[in-house]
Steps between C-alpha positions, in 0.01 A plus 500: 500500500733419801502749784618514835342486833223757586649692219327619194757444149338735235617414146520853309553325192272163551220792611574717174470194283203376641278719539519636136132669494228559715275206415767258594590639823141462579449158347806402744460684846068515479533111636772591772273789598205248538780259744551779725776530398559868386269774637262700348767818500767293359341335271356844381850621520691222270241524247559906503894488485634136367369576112569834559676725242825496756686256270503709228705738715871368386403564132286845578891604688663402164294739307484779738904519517565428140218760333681821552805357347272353213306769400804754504736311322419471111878339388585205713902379622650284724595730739076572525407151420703410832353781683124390416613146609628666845163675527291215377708220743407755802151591415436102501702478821299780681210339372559157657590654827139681467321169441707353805388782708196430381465153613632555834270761583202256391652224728500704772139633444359126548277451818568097510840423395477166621166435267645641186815272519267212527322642222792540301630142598148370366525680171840411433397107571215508253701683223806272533811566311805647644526787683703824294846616711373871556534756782321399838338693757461380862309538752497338832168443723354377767353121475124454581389268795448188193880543342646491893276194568623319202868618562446328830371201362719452279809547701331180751474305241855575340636459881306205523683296170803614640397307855372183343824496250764261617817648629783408233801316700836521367677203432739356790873602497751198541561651844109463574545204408756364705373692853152331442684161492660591779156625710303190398856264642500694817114421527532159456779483729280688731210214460716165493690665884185592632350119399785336633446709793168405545564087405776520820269627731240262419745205523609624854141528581362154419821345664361496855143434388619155364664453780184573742311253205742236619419578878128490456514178361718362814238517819712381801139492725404302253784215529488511871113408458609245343795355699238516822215319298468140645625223276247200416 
């Protein structure tokens, strides 16, 4: 059965259907006791009150208003008829409210709250079949050091799919559009100014180099060696 955080979810009616008789609340929680899961005192406790003679309280509350009426009227009517119906209707009602009562008090006898909804969570999974709509009785508790540790783990791992999960992007608006055109022209007109840049300072750089490569290759000691050389 579903229940909520750290909180035990008692099924009055799942309980009262259930655990019919003695043997089979012992046939069902013996194992859980065994697990750990439900100490001695509760254990000794649900096998004392959950085939108890409480459910029989909503039909005991029908008798118990409608005898006086019963046994003192010999000639029935409507008027009486609708008066033992009255009595009847509220002796049931009283009844349920005692079996309610009942239960609560029993929840809030148990030593290990925590174990018992386990239990009851391990019963319910072997029986199968759906859960009855009934009255339910909560009762919050504190986690144990192993339900906090898997909490914890749990929640890293979660956090960690959300991490490695790629971040959906929204489509591009026509406007979006248009001012990324507009970045990537102003880059490239960026680029091609800085290049030409860069190709008109080279060209002004290698201008006088060629012209001191022209020098180098005109030695004027050279030609006067050779003017002054004797002719043969």
């Amino acid at each position: 059965m579903p229940t909520k955080p750290n909180t035990l979810s008692y099924n009055v009616t799942w309980s009262t259907r259930v655990f019919s008789s003695r043997a089979a609340t012992e046939s069902l929680l013996a194992p859980e006791h065994e697990d750990g899961n439900l100490t001695t005192n509760d254990y000794n406790a649900s096998l004392h009150f959950l085939p108890g003679y409480h459910r029989y309280y909503p039909i005991v509350g029908v008798l118990i208003a409608t005898a006086p009426l019963a046994l003192r009227t010999r000639k029935w009517s409507s008027r009486r008829a609708l008066t033992a119906f009255t009595l009847g209707f509220t002796g049931h009602l009283f009844g349920k409210l005692t079996v309610l009562n009942a239960h609560y008090n029993y929840v809030r006898s148990l030593e290990n709250p925590a174990g018992f909804s386990k239990a009851m969570q391990n019963i319910q999974a072997k029986l199968g079949g759906p859960v009855p709509q009934g009255f339910i009785i909560e009762r919050a508790y504190e986690p144990s050091p192993d339900d906090q540790n898997e909490t914890i783990s749990s929640d890293s791992l979660s956090t960690n799919q959300q991490t490695n999960q790629p971040l959906n992007q929204s489509p591009l608006t026509k406007w979006d559009q248009i001012r990324k055109m507009n970045d990537n022209t102003a880059k490239n007109s960026s680029w091609d100014s800085i290049r030409q840049k860069h190709e008109r300072s080279s060209s002004i750089v290698k201008s006088p180099s060629s012209d001191q490569g022209s020098e180098l290759f005109w030695d004027d000691a050279a030609n006067s060696d050779l003017d002054n050389a004797p002719t043969q």
